[in-house]
Backbone as JSON, one array per atom type, in Angstrom:
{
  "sequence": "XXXXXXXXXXXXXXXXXXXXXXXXXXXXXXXXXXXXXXXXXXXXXXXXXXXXXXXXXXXXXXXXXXXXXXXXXXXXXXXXXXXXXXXXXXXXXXXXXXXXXXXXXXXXXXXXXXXXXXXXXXXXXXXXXXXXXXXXXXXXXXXXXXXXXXXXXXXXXXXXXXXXXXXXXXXXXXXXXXXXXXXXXXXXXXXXXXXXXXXXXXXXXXXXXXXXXXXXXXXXXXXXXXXXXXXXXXXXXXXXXXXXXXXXXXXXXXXXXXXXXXXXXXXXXXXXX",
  "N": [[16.9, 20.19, 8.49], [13.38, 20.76, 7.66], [11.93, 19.44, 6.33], [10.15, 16.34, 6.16], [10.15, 14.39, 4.22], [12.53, 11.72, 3.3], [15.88, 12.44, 1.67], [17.11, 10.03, -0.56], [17.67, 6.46, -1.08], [17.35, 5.38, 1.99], [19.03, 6.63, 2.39], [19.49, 9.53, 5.11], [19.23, 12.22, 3.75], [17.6, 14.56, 3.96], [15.23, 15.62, 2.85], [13.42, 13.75, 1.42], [11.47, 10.92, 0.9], [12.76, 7.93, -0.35], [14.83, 7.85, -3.94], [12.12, 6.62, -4.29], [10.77, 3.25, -4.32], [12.47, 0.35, -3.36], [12.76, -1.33, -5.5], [13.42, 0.48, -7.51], [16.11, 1.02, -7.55], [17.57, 0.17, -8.82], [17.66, 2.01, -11.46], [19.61, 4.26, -10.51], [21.46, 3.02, -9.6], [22.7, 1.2, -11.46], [24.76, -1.31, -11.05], [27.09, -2.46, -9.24], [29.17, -0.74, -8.4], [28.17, 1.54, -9.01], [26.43, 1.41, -6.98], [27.92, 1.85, -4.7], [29.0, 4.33, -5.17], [27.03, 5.71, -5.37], [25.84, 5.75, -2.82], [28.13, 6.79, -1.44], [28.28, 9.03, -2.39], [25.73, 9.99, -1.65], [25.96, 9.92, 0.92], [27.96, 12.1, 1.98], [26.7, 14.11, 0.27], [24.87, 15.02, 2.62], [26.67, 15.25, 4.74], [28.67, 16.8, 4.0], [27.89, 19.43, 1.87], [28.78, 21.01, 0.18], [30.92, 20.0, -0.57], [30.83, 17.5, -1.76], [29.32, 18.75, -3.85], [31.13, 19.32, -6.68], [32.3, 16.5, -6.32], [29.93, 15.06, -7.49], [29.67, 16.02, -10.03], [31.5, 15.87, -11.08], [31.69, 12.92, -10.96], [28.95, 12.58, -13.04], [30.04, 13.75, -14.97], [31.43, 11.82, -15.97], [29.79, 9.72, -16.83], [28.16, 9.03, -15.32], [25.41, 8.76, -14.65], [21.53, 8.94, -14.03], [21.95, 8.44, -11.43], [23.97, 9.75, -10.5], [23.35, 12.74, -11.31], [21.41, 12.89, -9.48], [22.25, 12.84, -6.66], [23.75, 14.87, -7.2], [21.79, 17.17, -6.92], [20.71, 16.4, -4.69], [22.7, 17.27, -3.27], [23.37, 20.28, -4.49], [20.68, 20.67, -3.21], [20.94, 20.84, -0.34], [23.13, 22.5, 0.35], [21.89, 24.78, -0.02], [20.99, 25.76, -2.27], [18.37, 26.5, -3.1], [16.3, 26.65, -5.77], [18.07, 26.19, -8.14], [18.28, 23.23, -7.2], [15.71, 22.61, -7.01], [14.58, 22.78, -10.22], [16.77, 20.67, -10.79], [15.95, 18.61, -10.35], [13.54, 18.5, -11.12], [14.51, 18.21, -13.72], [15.16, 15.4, -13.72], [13.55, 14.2, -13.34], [11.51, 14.6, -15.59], [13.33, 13.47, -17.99], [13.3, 11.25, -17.59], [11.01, 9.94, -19.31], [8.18, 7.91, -19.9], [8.34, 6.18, -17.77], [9.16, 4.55, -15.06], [6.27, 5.12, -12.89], [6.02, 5.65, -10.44], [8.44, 6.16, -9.09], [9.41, 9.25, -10.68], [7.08, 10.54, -9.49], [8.2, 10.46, -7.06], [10.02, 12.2, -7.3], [9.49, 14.7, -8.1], [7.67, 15.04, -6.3], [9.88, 15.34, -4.47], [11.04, 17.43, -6.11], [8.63, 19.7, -5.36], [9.11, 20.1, -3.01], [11.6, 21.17, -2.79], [10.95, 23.85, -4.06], [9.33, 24.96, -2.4], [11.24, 25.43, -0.5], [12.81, 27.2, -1.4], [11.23, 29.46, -1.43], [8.61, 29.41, -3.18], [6.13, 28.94, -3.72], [4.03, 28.47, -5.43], [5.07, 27.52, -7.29], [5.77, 25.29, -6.24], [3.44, 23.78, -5.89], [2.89, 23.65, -8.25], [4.65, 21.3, -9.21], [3.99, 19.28, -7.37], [1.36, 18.6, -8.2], [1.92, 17.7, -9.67], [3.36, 15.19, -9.2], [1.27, 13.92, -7.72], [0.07, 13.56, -10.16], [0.4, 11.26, -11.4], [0.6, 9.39, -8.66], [-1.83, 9.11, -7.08], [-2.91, 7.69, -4.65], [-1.43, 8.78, -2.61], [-1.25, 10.09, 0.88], [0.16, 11.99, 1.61], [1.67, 13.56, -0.46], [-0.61, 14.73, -0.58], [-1.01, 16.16, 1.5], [1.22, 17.8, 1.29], [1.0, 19.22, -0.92], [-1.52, 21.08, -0.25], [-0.45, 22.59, 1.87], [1.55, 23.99, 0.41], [-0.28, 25.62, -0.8], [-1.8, 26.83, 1.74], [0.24, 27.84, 2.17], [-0.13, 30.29, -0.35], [-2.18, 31.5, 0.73], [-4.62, 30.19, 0.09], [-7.62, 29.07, 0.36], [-9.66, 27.43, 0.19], [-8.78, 25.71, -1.99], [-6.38, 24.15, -0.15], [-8.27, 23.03, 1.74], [-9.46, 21.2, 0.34], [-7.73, 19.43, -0.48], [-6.72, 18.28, 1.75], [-8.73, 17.09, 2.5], [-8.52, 15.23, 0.33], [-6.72, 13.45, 1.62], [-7.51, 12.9, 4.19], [-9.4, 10.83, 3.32], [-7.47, 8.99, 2.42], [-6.22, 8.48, 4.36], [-7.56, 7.73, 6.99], [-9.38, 9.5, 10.14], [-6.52, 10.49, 11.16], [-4.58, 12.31, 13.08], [-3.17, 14.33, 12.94], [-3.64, 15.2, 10.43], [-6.64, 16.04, 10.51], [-6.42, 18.69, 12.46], [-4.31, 20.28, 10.62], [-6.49, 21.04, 8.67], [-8.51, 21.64, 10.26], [-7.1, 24.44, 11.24], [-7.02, 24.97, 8.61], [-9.4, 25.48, 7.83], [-10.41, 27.35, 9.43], [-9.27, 29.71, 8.84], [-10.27, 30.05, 6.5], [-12.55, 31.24, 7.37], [-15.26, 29.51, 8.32], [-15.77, 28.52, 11.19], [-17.09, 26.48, 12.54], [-16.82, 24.3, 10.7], [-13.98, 24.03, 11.86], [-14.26, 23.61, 14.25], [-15.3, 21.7, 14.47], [-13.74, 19.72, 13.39], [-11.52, 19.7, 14.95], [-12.44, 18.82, 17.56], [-13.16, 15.94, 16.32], [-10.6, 15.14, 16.28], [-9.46, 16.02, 18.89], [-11.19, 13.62, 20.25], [-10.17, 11.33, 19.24], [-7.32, 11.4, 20.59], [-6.89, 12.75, 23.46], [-5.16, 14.23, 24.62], [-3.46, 16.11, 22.81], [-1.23, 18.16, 22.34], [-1.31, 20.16, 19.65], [-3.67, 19.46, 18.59], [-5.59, 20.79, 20.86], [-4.58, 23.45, 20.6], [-5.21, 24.21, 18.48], [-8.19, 23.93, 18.68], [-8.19, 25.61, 20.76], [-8.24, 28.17, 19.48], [-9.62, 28.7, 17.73], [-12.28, 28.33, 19.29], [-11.32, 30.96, 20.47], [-11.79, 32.37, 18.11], [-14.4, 32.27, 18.03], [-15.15, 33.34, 19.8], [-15.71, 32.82, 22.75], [-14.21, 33.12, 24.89], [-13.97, 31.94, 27.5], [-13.76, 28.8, 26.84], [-11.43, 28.65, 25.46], [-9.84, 29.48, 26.46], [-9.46, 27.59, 28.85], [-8.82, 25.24, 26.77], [-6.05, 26.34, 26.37], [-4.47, 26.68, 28.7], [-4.41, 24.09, 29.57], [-2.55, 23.23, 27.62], [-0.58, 24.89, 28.69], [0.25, 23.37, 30.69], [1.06, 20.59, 29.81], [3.26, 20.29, 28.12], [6.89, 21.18, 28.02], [8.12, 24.41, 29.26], [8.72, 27.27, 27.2], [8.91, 25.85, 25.2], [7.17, 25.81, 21.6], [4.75, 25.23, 21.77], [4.13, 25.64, 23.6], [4.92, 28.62, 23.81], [2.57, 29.08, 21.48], [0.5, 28.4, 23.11], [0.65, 30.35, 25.43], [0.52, 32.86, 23.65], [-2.4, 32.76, 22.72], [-3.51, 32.52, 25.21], [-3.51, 35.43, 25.9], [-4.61, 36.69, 23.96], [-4.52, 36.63, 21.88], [-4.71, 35.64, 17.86], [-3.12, 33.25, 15.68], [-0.6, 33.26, 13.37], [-0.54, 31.25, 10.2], [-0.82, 27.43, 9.48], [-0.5, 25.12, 11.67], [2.9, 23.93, 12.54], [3.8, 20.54, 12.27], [4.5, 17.36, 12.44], [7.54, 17.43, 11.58], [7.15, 19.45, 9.48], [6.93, 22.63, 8.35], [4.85, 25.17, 9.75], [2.38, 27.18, 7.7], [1.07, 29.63, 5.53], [-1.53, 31.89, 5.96], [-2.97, 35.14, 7.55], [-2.93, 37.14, 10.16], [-5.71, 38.27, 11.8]],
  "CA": [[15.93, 20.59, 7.48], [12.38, 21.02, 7.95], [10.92, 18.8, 5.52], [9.44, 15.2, 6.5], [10.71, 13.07, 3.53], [14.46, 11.46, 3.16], [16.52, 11.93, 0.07], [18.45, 8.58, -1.13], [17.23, 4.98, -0.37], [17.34, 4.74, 3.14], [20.0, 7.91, 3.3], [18.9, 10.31, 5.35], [19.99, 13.7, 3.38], [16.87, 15.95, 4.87], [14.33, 15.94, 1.82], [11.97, 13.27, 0.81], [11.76, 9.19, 1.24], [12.69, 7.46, -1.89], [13.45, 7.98, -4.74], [10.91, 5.37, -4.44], [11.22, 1.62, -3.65], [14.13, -0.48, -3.59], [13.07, -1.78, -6.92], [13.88, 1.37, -8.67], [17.3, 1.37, -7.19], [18.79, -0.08, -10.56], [17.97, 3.47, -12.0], [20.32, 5.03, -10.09], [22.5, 2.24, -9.17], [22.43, -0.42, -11.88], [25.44, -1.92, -10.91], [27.69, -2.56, -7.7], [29.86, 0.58, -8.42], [27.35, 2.61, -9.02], [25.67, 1.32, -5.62], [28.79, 2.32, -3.92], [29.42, 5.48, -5.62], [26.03, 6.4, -5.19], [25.74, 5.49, -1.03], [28.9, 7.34, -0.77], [27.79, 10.34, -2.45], [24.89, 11.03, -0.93], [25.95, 10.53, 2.41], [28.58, 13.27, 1.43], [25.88, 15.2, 0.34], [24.46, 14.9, 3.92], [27.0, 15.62, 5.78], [29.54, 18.1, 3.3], [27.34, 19.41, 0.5], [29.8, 21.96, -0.56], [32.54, 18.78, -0.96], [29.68, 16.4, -2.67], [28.87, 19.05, -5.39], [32.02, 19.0, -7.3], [32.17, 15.42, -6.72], [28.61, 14.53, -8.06], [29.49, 16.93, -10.98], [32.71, 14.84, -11.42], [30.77, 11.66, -11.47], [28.1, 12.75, -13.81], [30.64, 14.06, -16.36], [32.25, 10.77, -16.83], [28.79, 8.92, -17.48], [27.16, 8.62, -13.83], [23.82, 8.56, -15.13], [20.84, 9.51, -13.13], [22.46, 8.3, -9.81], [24.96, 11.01, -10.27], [22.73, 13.72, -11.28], [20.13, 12.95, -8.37], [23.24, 13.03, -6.01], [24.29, 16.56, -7.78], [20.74, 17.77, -6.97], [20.58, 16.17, -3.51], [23.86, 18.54, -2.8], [23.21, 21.34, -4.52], [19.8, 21.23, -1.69], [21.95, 20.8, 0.94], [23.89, 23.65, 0.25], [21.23, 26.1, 0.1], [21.0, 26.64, -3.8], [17.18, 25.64, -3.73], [15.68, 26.89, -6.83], [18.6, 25.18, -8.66], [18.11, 21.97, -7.19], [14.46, 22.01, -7.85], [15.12, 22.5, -11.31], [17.9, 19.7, -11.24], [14.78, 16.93, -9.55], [12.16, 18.38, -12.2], [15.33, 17.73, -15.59], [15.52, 14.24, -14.15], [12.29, 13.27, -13.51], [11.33, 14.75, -17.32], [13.86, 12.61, -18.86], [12.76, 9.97, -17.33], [9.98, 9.83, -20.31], [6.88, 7.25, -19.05], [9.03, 4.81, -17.12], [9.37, 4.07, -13.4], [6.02, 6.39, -12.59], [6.08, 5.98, -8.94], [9.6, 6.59, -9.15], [9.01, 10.28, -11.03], [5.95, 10.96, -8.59], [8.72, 10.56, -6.08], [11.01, 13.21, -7.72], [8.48, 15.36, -8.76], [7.44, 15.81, -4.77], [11.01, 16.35, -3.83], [11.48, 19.17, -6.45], [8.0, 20.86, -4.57], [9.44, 20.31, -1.59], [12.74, 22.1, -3.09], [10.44, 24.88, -4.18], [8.82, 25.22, -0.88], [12.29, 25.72, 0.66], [13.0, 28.58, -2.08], [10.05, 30.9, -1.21], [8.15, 29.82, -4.12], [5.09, 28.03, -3.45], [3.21, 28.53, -6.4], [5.85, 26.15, -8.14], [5.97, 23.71, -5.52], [1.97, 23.24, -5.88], [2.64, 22.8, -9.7], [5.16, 20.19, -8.86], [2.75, 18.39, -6.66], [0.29, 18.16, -8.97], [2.96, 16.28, -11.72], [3.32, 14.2, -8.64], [-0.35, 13.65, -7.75], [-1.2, 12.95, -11.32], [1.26, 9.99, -11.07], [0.66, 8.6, -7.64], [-2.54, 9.89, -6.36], [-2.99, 7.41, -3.68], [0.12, 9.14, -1.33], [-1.51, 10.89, 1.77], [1.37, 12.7, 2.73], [1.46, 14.34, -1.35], [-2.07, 15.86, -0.64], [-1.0, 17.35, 2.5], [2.28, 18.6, 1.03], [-0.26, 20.71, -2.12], [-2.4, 21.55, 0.59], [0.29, 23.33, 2.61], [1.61, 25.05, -0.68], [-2.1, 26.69, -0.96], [-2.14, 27.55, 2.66], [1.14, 29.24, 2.11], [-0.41, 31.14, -0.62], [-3.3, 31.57, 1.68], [-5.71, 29.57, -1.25], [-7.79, 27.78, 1.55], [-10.68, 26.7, -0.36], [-7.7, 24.56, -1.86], [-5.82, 23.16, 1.15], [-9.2, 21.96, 2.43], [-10.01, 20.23, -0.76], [-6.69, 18.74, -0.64], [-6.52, 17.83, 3.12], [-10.33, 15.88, 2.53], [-8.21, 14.01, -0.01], [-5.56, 12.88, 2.49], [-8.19, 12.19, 5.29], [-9.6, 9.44, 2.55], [-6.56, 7.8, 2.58], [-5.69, 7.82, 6.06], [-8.91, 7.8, 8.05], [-8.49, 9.55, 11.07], [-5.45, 11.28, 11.25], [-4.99, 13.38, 13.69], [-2.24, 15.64, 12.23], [-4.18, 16.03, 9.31], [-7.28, 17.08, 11.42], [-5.91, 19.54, 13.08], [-4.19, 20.64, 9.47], [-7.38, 20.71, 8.38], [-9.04, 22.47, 11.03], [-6.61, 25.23, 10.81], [-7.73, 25.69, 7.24], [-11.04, 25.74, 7.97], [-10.52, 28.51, 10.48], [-8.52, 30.72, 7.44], [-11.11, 30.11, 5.8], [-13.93, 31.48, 7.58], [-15.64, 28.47, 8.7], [-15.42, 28.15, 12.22], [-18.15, 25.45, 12.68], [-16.3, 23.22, 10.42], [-12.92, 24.14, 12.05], [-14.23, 23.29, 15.55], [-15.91, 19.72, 14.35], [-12.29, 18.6, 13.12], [-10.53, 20.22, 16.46], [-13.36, 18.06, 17.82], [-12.66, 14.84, 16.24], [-9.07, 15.17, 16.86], [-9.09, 15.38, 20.64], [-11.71, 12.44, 20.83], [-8.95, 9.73, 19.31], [-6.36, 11.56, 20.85], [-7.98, 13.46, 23.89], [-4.08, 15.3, 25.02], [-2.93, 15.71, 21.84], [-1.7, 19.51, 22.41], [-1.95, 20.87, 18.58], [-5.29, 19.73, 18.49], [-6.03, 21.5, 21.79], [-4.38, 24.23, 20.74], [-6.41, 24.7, 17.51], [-9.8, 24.14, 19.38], [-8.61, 26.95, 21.66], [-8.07, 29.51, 18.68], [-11.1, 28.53, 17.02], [-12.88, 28.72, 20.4], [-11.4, 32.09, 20.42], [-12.12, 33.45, 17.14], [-15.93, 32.7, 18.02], [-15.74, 34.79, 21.09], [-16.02, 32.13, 23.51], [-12.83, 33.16, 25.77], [-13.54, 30.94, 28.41], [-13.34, 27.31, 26.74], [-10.1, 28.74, 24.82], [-8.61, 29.87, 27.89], [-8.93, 26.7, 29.55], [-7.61, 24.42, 26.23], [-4.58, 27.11, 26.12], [-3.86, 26.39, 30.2], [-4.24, 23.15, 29.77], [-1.62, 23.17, 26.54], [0.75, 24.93, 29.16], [0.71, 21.89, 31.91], [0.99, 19.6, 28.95], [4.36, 20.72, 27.28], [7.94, 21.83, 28.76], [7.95, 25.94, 29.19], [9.46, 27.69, 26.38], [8.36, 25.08, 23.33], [6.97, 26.47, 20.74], [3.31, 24.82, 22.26], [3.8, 26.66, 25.31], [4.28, 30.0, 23.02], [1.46, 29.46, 20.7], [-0.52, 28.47, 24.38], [0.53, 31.83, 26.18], [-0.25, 33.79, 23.36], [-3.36, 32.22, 22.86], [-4.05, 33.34, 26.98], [-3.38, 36.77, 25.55], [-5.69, 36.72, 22.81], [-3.74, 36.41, 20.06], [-4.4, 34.57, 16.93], [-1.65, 32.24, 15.21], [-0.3, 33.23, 11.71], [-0.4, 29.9, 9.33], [-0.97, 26.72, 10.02], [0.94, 24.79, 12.7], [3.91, 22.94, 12.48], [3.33, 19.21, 12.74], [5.28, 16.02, 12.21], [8.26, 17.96, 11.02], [6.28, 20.08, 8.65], [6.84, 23.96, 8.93], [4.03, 26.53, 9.44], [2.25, 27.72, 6.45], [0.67, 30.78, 5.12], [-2.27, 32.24, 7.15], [-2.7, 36.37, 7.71], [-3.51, 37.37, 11.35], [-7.24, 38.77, 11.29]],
  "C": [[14.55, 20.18, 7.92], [11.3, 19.72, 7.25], [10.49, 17.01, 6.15], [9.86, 14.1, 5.61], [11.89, 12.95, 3.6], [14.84, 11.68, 2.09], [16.62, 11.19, 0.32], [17.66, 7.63, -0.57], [17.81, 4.66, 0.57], [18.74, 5.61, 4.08], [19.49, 9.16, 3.58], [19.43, 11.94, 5.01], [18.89, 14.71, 3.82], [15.65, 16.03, 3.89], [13.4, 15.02, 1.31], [12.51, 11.53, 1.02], [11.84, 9.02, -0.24], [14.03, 7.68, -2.6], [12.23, 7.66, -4.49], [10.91, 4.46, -3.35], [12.61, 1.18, -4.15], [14.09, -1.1, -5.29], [13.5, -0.62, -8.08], [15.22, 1.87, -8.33], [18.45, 1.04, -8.42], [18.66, 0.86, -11.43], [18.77, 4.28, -11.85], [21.37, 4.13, -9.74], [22.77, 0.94, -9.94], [23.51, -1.45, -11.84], [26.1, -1.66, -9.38], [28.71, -1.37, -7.1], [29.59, 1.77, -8.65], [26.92, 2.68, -7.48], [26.82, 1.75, -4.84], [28.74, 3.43, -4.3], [27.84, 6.18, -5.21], [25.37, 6.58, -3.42], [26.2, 6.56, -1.04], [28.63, 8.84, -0.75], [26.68, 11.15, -1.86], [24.94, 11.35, 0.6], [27.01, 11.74, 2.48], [27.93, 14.15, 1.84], [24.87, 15.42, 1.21], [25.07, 15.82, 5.02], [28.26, 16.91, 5.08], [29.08, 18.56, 2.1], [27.92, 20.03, -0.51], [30.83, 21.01, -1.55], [31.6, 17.8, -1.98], [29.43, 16.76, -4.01], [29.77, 18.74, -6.74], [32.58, 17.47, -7.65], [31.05, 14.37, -7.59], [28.96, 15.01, -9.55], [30.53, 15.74, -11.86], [32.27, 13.68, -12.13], [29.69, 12.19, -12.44], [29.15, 13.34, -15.33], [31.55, 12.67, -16.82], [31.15, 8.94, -16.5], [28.29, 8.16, -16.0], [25.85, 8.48, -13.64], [23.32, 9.65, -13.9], [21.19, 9.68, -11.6], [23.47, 9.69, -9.17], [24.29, 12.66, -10.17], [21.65, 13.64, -9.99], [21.28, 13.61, -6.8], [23.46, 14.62, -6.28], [23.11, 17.55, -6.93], [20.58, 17.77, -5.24], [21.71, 17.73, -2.51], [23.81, 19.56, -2.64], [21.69, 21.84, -3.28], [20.6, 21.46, -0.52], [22.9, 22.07, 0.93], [23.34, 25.36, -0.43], [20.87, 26.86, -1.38], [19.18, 25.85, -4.18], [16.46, 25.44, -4.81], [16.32, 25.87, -7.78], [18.54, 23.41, -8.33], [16.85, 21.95, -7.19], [14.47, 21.63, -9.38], [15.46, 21.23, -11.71], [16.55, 18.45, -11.07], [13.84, 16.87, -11.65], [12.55, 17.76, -13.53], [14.95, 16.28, -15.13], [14.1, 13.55, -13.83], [11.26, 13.54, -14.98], [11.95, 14.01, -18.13], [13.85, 11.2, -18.76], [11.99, 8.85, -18.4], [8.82, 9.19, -19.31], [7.11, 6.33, -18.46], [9.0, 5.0, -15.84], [8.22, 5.32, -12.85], [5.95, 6.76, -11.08], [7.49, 6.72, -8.31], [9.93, 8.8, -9.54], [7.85, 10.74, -10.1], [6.73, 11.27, -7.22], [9.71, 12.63, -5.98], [10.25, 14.66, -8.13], [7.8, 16.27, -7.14], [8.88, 16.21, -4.28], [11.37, 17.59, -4.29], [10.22, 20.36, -5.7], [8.51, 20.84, -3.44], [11.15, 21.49, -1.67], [12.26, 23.65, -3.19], [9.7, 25.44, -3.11], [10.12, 26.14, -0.54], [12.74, 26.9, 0.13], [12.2, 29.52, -2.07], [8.98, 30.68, -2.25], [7.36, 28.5, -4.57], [4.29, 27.3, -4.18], [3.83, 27.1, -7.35], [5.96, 24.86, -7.68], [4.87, 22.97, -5.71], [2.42, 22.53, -7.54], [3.2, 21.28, -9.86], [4.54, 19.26, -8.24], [1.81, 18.05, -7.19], [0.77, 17.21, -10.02], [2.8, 15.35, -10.58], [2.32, 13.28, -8.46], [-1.22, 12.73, -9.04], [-0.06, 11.16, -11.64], [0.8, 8.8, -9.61], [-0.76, 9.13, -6.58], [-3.46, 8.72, -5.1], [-1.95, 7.7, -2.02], [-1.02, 10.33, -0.52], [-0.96, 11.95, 1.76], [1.83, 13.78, 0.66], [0.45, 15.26, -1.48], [-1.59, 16.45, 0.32], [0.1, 18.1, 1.84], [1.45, 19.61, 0.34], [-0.71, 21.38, -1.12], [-1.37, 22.78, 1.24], [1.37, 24.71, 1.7], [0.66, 25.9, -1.05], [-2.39, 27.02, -0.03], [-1.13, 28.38, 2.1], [0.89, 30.83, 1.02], [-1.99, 31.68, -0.66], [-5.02, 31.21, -0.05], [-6.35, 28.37, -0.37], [-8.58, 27.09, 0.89], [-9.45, 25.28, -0.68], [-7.2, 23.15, -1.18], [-6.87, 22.54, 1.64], [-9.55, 20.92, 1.85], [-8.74, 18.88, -0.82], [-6.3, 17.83, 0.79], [-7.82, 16.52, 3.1], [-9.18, 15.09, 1.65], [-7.86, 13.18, 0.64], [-6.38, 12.37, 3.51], [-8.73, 10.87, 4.21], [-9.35, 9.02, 2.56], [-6.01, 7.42, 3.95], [-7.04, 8.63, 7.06], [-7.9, 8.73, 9.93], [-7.3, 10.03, 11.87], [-5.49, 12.39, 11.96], [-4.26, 14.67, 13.44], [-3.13, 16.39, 11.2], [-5.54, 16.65, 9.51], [-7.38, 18.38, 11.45], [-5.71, 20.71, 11.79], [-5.71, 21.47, 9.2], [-8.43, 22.27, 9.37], [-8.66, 23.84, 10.77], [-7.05, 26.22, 9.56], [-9.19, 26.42, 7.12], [-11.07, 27.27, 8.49], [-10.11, 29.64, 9.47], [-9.6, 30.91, 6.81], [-12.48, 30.89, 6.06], [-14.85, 30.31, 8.21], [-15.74, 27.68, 9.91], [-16.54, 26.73, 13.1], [-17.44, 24.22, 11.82], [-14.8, 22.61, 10.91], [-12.91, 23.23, 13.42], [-14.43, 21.65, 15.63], [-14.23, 19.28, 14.08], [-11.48, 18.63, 14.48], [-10.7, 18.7, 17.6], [-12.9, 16.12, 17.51], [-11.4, 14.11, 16.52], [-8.81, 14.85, 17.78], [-10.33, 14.24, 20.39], [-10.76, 11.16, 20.28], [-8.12, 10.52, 20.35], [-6.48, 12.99, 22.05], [-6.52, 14.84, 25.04], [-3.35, 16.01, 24.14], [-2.71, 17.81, 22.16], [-1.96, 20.24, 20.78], [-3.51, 20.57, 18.34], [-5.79, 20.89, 19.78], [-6.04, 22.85, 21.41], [-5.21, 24.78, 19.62], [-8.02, 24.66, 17.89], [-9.58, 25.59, 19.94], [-8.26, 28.54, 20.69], [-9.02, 29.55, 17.99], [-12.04, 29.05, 17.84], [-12.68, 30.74, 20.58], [-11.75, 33.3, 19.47], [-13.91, 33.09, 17.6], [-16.44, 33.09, 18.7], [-15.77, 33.85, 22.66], [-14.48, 31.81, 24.53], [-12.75, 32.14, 26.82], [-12.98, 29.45, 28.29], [-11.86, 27.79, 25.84], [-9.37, 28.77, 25.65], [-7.78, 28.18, 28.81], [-7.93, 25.63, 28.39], [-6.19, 25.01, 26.26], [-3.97, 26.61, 27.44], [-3.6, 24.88, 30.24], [-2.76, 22.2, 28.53], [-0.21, 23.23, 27.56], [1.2, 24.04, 30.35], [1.24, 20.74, 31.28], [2.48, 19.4, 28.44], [5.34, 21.34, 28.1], [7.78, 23.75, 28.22], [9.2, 26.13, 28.15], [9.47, 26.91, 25.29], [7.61, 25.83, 22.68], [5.41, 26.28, 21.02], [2.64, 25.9, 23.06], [3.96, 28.38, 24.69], [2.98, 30.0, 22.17], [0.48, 29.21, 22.52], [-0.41, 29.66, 24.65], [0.35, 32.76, 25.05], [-1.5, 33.59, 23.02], [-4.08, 32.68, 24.39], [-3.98, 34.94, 26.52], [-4.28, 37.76, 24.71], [-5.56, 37.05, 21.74], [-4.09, 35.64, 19.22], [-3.37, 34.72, 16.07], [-1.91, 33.53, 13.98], [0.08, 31.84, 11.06], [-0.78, 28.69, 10.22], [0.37, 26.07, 11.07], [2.05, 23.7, 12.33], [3.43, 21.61, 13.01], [4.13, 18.07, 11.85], [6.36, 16.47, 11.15], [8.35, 19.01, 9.87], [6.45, 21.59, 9.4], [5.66, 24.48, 8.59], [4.31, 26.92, 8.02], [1.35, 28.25, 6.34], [-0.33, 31.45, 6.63], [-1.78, 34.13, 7.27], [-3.02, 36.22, 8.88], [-4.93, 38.58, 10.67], [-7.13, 40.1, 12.71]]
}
């Protein structure tokens, strides 16, 4: 799975870190048979999501609480029913009421990240914003919005949302780049090139930055300095990565569609011009 956070405390099911912290593990586990039942299930719903559902369902009908239903939800992702397991995140982080809010800020980004994975962006942003208005010091929640508003190419947006995320993490060269990208969607190729810009000077091989200088470089006509970041993308990277395709078509004089994939993060929105 594509996404960047973990389900489960510290089990890696494919979808988001968390819930939370360890201190909100007595929500879902407030006892020692819950904490077992609830390990077991999600690594289940890891590795057999089909076999997990019926068991989560099991456990939740004979008073499994939230641990059971998060488990149910974790599954039903895992087994490709995304819409429904957004849904299932958004019931339990609503019944939550005003309790554990970092906890709900957590759940709240896994159901956009559920809605992401269902085609349906618009919902994932709304979800991100319940999250946001809960926890609005999380980096990595502004880039998620942000990347829901590239996908429905709303750049003004994603840029507004990407400046948040550079606030909190100075620097960043993913989010840069991000960033840059947007800019470039946007029209803006003077602000696209300064981030490209700042990017390679921490990080002066870094090929997605390169590779967004050299499409920027190319949308402003200036074939030669694109040419060379694109050549220098394909010495950088094994032939046939996905680097070394956006490089050679980049030598071709192609521009990308969406932004780029980065730190497990899929491409998002973007028309070709």
């Amino acid at each position: 799975m594509f996404f960047h956070r973990l389900f489960g405390f510290g089990v890696a099911i494919g979808l988001a870190t968390g819930p939370a912290a360890a201190q909100d593990l007595d929500i879902f586990a407030p006892t020692p048979d819950n904490l077992r039942q609830y390990t077991e299930c999600m690594s289940l719903a890891r590795s057999e999501p089909m076999r997990a559902v019926p068991q989560a369902e099991r456990w939740m009908n004979k008073g499994g609480g939230l641990g059971a239903r998060h488990c149910l939800a974790i599954a039903t992702f895992e087994a490709g029913r995304y819409t429904r397991a957004a849904d299932q995140l958004e019931a339990i982080a609503r019944d939550m009421g005003e309790q554990r809010p970092g906890l709900r800020a957590e759940l709240w980004a896994q159901a956009g990240q559920a809605w992401i994975a269902a085609g349906q962006a618009d919902k994932a942003a709304l979800a991100q914003s319940r999250a946001l208005d809960l926890k609005k010091d999380d980096a990595d929640l502004w880039v998620d919005r942000a990347l829901s508003y590239a996908t429905t190419n709303e750049w003004p947006r994603a840029v507004s949302d990407f400046d948040q995320a550079l606030i909190l993490r100075p620097n960043d060269v993913e989010i840069l780049v991000l960033r840059s990208a947007a800019w470039r969607y946007a029209g803006n190729l003077a602000r696209s090139l300064a981030d490209a810009q700042v990017a390679l000077k921490i990080a002066p091989d870094n090929t997605a930055a390169l590779l967004e200088r050299g499409f920027t470089y190319s949308a402003r006509g200036d074939r030669a300095k694109a040419q060379a970041d694109f050549t220098k993308v394909v010495k950088l990277v094994p032939p046939g990565s996905e680097a070394a395709k956006r490089a050679e078509a980049g030598l071709q004089g192609e521009q990308p569609v969406g932004l780029p994939a980065a730190n497990g993060r899929p491409a998002a929105g973007g028309q070709k011009r």
